[in-house]
C-alpha positions as CSV (number, residue, x, y, z in Angstrom):
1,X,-54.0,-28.8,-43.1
2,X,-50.4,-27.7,-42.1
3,X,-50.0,-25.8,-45.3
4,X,-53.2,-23.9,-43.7
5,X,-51.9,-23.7,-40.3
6,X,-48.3,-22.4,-41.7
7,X,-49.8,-19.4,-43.6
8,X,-51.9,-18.2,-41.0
9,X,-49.0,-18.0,-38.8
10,X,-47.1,-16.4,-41.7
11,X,-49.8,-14.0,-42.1
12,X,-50.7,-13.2,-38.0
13,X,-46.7,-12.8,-37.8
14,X,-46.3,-10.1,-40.8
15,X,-48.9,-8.0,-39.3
16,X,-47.8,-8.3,-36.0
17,X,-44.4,-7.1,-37.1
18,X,-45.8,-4.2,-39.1
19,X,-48.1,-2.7,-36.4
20,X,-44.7,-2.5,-34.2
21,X,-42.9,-0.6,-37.2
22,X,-45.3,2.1,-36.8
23,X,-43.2,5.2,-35.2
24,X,-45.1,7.4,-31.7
25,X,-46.3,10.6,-32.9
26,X,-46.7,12.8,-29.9
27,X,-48.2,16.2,-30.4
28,X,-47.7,19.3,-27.9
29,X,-50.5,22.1,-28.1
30,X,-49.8,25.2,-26.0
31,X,-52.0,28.0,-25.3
32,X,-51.7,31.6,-23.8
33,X,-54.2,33.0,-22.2
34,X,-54.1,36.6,-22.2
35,X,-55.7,37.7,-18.8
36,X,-55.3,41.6,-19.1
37,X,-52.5,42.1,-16.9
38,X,-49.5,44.4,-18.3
39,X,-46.1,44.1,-16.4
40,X,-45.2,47.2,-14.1
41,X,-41.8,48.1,-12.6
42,X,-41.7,47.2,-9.2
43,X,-41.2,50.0,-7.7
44,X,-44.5,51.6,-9.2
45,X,-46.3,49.2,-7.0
46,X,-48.3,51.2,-4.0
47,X,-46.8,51.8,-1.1
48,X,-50.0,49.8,0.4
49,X,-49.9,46.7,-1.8
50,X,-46.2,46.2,-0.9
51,X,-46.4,47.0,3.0
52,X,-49.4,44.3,2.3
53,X,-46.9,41.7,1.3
54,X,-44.5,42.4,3.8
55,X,-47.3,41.6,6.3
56,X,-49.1,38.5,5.0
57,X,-46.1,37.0,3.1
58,X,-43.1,37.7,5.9
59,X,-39.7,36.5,4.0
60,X,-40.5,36.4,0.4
61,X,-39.2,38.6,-2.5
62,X,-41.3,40.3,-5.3
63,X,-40.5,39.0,-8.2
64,X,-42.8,40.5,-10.8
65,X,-45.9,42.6,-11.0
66,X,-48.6,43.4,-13.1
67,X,-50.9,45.8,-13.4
68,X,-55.0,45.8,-15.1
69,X,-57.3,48.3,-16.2
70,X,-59.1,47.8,-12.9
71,X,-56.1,49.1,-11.3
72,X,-55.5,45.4,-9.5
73,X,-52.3,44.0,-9.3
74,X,-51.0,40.2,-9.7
75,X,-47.9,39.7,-7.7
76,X,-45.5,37.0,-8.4
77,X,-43.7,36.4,-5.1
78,X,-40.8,33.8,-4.1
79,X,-39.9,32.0,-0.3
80,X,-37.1,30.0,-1.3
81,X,-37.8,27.9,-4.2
82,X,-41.5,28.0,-3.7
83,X,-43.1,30.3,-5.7
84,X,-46.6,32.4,-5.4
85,X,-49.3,34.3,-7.3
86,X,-50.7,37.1,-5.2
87,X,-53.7,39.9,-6.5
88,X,-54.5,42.9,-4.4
89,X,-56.1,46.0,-5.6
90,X,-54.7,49.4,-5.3
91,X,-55.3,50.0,-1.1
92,X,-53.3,46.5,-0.9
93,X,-56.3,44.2,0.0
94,X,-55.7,40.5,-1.6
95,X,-58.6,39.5,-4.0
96,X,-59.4,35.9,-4.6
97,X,-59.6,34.9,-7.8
């Protein structure tokens, strides 16, 4: 009876040992979503969209913009370390998307 006792101790041990061995395998997967926006210099935004932003969004800085075939914009605008995405269309009225 110990002999049985001993080996299945031997024998829960051993696998107990091997299923710790086993190394993590983390996997990353990113994806990019192309959304039909092409970046635009920023000082071929309209006159309208960036008096627009002035308004709504006092004290921030235009970081990038992009322009569709719809003739909307996306904005990327910063206050500080806080940072915002913004669409308007060409007479400078925000779109919610």
């Amino acid at each position: 009876m110990k002999k049985l006792v001993l080996s299945a101790a031997i024998v829960l041990g051993t696998l107990s040992v091997n299923a710790a061995i086993l190394p993590a395998i983390s996997i990353t997967q990113s994806v990019l979503i192309q959304d039909g926006f092409t970046e635009v210099a920023a000082d071929a935004v309209p006159a309208a969209v960036k008096s627009t932003i002035e308004k709504s969004f006092p004290n921030t800085k235009l970081e990038k913009a992009y322009k569709n075939e719809k003739n909307e914009y996306k904005l990327e605008i910063s206050s500080g370390d806080k940072k915002y995405t913004i669409f308007t269309d060409a007479s400078g009225n925000i779109i919610k998307k």
